[in-house]
N, C-alpha and C positions, 0 to 999 in steps of 0.2 A: 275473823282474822284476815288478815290480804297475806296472799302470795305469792310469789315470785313462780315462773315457771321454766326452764331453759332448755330447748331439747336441740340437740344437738346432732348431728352426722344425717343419716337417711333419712328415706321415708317410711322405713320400715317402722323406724323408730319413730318418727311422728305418728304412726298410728298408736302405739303405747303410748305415749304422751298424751296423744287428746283422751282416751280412755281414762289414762289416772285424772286430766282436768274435770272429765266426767263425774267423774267419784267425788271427787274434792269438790264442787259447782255442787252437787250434791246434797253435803258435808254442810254448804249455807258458806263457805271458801269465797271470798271475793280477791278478784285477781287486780297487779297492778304491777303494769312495765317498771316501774319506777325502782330498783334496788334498794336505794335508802327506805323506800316505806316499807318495805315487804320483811313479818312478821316471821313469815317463816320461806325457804327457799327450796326450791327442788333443781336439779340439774338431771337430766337423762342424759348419760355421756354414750362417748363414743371411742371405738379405739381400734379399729377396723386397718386404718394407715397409722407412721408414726405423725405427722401432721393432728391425725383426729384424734392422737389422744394428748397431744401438746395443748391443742384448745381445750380440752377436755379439763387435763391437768389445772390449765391458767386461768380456767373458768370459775372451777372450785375456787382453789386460792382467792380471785377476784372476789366470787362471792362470801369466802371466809371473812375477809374483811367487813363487810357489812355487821358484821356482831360487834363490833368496837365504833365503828364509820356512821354503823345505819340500826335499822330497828331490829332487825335478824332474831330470833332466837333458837332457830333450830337449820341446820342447813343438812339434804340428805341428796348423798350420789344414789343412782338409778343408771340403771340402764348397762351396755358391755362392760364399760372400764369397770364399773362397777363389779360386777361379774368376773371377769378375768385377772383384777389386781385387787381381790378385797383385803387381801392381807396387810399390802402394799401402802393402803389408802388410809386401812385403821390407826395401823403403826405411825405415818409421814404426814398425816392431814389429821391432828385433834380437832380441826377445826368443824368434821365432819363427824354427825350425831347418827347418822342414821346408811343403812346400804341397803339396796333393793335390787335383785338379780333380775336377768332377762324374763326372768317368768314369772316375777313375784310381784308385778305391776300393782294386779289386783289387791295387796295388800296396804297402798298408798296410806288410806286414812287410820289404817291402826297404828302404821310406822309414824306417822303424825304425831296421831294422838299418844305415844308410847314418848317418842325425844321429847315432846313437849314437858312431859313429866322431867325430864331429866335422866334418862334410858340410854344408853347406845342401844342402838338395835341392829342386826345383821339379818337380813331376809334374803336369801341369794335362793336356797328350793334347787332342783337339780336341773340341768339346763333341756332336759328333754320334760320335763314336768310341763300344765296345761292349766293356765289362770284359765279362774273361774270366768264364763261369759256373761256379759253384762251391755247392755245397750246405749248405757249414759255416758254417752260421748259428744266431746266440747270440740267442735270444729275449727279451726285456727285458716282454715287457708282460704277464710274470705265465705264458704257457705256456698258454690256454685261448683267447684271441684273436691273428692274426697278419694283419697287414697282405701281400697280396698286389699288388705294382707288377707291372703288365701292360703298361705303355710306360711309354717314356722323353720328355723333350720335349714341344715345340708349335707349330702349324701356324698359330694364331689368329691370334696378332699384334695383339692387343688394344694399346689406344692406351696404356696406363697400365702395361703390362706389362714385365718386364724377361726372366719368363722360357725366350723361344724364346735369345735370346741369353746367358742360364750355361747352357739345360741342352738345346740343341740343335731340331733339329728332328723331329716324331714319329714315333717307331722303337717299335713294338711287339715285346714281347717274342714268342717262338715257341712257340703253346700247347702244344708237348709238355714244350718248358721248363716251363712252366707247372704245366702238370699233376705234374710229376714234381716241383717244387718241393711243389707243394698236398699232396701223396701226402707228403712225406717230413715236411710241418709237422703234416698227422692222425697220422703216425707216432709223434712228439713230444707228440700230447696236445690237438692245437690242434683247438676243437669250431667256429669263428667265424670264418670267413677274410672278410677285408674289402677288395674288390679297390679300388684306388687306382692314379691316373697324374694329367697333367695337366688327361687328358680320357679316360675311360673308353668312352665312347662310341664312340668312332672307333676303337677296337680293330681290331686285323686290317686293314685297310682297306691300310694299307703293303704286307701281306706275303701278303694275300690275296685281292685284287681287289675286299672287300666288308666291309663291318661284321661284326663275328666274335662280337660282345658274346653273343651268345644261344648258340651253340653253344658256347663255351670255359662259360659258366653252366651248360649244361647236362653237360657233360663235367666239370667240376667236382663236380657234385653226385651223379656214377655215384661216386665217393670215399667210403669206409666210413668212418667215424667222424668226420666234416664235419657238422653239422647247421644251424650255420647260413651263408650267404654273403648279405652285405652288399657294398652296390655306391654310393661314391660320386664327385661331380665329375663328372656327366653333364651336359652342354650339349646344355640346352634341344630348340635344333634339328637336333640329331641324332638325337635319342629315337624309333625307327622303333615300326611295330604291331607286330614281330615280338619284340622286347624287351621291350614290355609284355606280351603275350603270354607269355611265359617268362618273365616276373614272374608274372604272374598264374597261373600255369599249376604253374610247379614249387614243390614243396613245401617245398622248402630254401633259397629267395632270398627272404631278407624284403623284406616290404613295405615297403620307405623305399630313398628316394630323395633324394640330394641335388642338385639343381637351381641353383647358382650363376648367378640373372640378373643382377645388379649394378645394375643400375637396371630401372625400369617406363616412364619418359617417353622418347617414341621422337625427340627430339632428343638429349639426354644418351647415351643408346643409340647413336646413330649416331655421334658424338663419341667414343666410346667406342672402335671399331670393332666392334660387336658384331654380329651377323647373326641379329638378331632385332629386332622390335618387341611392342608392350604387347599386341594383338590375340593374334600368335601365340603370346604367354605366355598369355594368359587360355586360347588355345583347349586348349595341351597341359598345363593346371593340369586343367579338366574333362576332359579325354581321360582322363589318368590315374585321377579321382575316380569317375569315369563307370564305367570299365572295372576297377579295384581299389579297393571302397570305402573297405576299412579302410588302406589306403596313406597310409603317414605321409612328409609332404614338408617338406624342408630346404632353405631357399635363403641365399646371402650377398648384402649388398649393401655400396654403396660411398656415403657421404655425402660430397659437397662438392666434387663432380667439378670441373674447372675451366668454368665457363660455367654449372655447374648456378645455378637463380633460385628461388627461394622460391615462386616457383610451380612449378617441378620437382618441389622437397622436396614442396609440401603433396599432390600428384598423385601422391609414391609412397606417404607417408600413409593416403592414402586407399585405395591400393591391399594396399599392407597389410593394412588392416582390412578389407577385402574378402575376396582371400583366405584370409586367415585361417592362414597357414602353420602346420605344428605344430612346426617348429624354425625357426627363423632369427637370423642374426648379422651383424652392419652393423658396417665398418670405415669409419672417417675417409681421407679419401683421402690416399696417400701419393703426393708430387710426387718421381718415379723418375729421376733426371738419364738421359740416352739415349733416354728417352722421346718419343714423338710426347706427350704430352698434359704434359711438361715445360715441352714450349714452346709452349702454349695461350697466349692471353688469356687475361683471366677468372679469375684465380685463383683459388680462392677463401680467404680468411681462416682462419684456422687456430683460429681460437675459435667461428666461425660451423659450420665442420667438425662440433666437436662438440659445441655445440648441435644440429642436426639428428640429429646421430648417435645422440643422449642419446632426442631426443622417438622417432625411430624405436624403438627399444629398450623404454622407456617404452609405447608402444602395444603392442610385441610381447610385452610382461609379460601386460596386461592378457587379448589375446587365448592366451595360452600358460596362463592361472590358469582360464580358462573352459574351457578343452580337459581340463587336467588334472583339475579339477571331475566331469568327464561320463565319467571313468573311476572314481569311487566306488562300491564296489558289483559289478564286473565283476571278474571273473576272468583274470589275464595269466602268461603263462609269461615268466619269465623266465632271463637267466643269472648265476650268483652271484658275481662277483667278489672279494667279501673279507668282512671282521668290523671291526666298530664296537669297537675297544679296551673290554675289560671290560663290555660291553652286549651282552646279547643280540641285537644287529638287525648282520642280513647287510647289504651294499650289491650289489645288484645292476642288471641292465639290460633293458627290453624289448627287442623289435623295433623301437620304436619311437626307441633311444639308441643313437647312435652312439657308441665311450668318449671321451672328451677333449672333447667340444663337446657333449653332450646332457646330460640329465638323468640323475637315477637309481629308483633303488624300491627304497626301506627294509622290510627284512624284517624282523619281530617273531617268533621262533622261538625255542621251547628247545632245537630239533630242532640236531644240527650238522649242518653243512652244508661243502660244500667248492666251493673255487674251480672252474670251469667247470661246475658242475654247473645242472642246466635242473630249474627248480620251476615250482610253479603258484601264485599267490599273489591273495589276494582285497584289492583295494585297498582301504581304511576310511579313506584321509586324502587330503588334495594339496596341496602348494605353488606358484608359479609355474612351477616346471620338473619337482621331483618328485614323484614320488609315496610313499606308507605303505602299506603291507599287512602281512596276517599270513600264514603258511605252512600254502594247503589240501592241498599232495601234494609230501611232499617226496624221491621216490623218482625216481632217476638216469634220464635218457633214454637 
């Protein structure tokens, strides 16, 4: 049978995604972009912001259509929305045969094989529950990069947040899992594993008495044909010396860093629930710069928190241009119903949102064109990604690009070149986020 597949929001959730395409590839499942042919359809929603679960919502719908439009015979939500509004979904979307919770992934081909009969099915399992582990996983992002989920859940409990409550609380995965997963994705080709969870940070801590982040980094990169391991979602104040240290130290964990503070003002921060203040972000912004100079940092923030004042805004402003991040991405706050910060005062106005959202941004341009600027002329290795339809110029990525939310570096070459492959490229141009080069070595690492 062909199927549709659509996963939506993170990459968390891309990683359950290629898992169930695993299962289903498995199952003798042949896939196919095309909605009208697809027999049967999967959606992995999302619903983390109100934004992700509008798509979410409009996706379903779209593809409900498909049963009257196209070939469809079974259409099943998966993934948060799924989880946090099953009731919701049952009741408002007939269109929808089947529902699959955050941890009931592993159960894809029975829920299949059950609507196919003609079944609704509800598979939701409790949100701290533990899919079975399984290897047969369908790579979607090309076969040179792969997203590594190292835990599940979260502990935080952030005022804005929704979720420790779809995806439980934090359960790290067991690094021999791990390791055996990392081993079977180099197997496959994958040169760029990029570890990911709620909170990367806290790793092992559940299952090992202790932050485990450094040694699973390091046991990762004993792995033959791995070159690079990227590491993000790390909170602030768990970032130990030991960490940086094996940042600094091993050769195959690049430099960058994603740092999600969400605000800099230590009132909005504490409204927040956050366990950090502006001090101790300044001091482990220099720790890091101090200790790996060329360390490229990523952080998100949140405009228009409930209570936040215009003198909030202008004091993260400021702090912005201070530090001077080399990635960063600022969301308009989404008012999360179950939320502690649902039922704030203070609202704040939904125009005013993004205004602030807009001049942060705005300032991050300015300092992001100055950063990219001071790379003309130097020399960066990067990894090749794909080809510019009928143009010579590769798209690739440094150390310093994460895929899906950074930049990129435009290669000028008559040389061919192929996806995962590691060049050396002499920068000659720059825009606010990318860069231009031309191809100084273009021989395979």
């Amino acid at each position: 049978m062909k199927l549709l597949f659509v996963s939506l929001g993170c990459d968390k959730n891309l990683v359950d995604s290629e898992k169930m395409l695993g299962l289903l590839a498995d199952q003798g499942f042949t896939f196919t972009d095309d909605e009208t042919e697809a027999e049967v359809i999967v959606v992995n929603t999302c619903c983390f912001i109100g934004d992700a679960k509008e798509e979410s919502i409009q996706t379903l719908i779209d593809m409900g259509r498909m049963k009257t439009e196209g070939n469809c015979k079974v259409l099943i939500a998966a993934g948060c929305l799924a989880q946090r509004y099953r009731d919701e979904v049952l009741a408002e979307m007939p269109e929808v045969d089947g529902i699959i919770g955050t941890t009931s992934y592993d159960q894809i081909i029975a829920v299949v094989e059950e609507t196919l009969k003609g079944q609704k099915i509800n598979r939701l399992g409790g949100i701290n529950d533990t899919p079975a582990p399984d290897s047969r996983r369908q790579l979607t992002t090309g076969g040179h990069y792969a997203y590594l989920k190292i835990a599940e859940g979260c502990d935080k409990h952030c005022t804005y947040c929704v979720i420790p409550s779809v995806r439980g609380s934090y359960r790290s995965v067991p690094m021999e899992a791990l390791l055996k997963e990392a081993k079977e994705l180099s197997d496959k080709g994958v040169r760029e594993l990029i570890l990911v969870a709620q909170e990367t940070t806290l790793y092992g801590k559940d299952l090992y008495g202790k932050k485990s982040l450094p040694e699973l980094l390091k046991r990762l990169a004993e792995i033959d044909g791995i070159y690079w391991i990227r590491i993000l979602y790390c909170y602030p104040e768990e970032i130990t010396d030991e960490l940086i240290e094996t940042i600094k130290t091993e050769p195959k964990v690049c430099h960058y860093l994603d740092i999600p503070i969400q605000h800099c003002s230590d009132r909005v921060l504490k409204r927040m629930g956050r366990r950090t203040n502006q001090e101790q972000l300044r001091t482990m912004v220099e720790k890091l710069r101090r200790e790996i100079p060329d360390i490229a940092l990523r952080t998100t923030l949140i405009a228009g928190f409930p209570g936040e004042t215009e003198e909030d805004h202008e004091e993260m402003m400021a702090f912005v241009d201070e530090m001077e991040f080399d990635r960063l991405g600022v969301f308009a706050y989404s008012r999360e119903e179950d939320t502690p910060a649902a039922a704030m005062p203070d609202q704040v106005d939904d125009d005013q949102k993004e205004i602030w959202r807009d001049e942060l941004m705005e300032l991050q341009q300015e300092v992001s064109l100055d950063k990219t600027a001071d790379k003309v002329g130097a020399v960066v290795e990067a990894i090749v990604e794909g080809k510019v339809a009928d143009e010579n110029v590769y798209v690739g990525r440094t150390y310093m690009d994460a895929p899906g939310v950074d930049g990129y570096v435009f290669i000028y070459t008559d040389e061919e070149l192929m996806s995962g492959q590691f060049v050396d490229v002499r920068i000659t141009g720059a825009s606010e986020y990318d860069l231009i080069g031309e191809l100084t070595d273009e021989s395979a690492q």
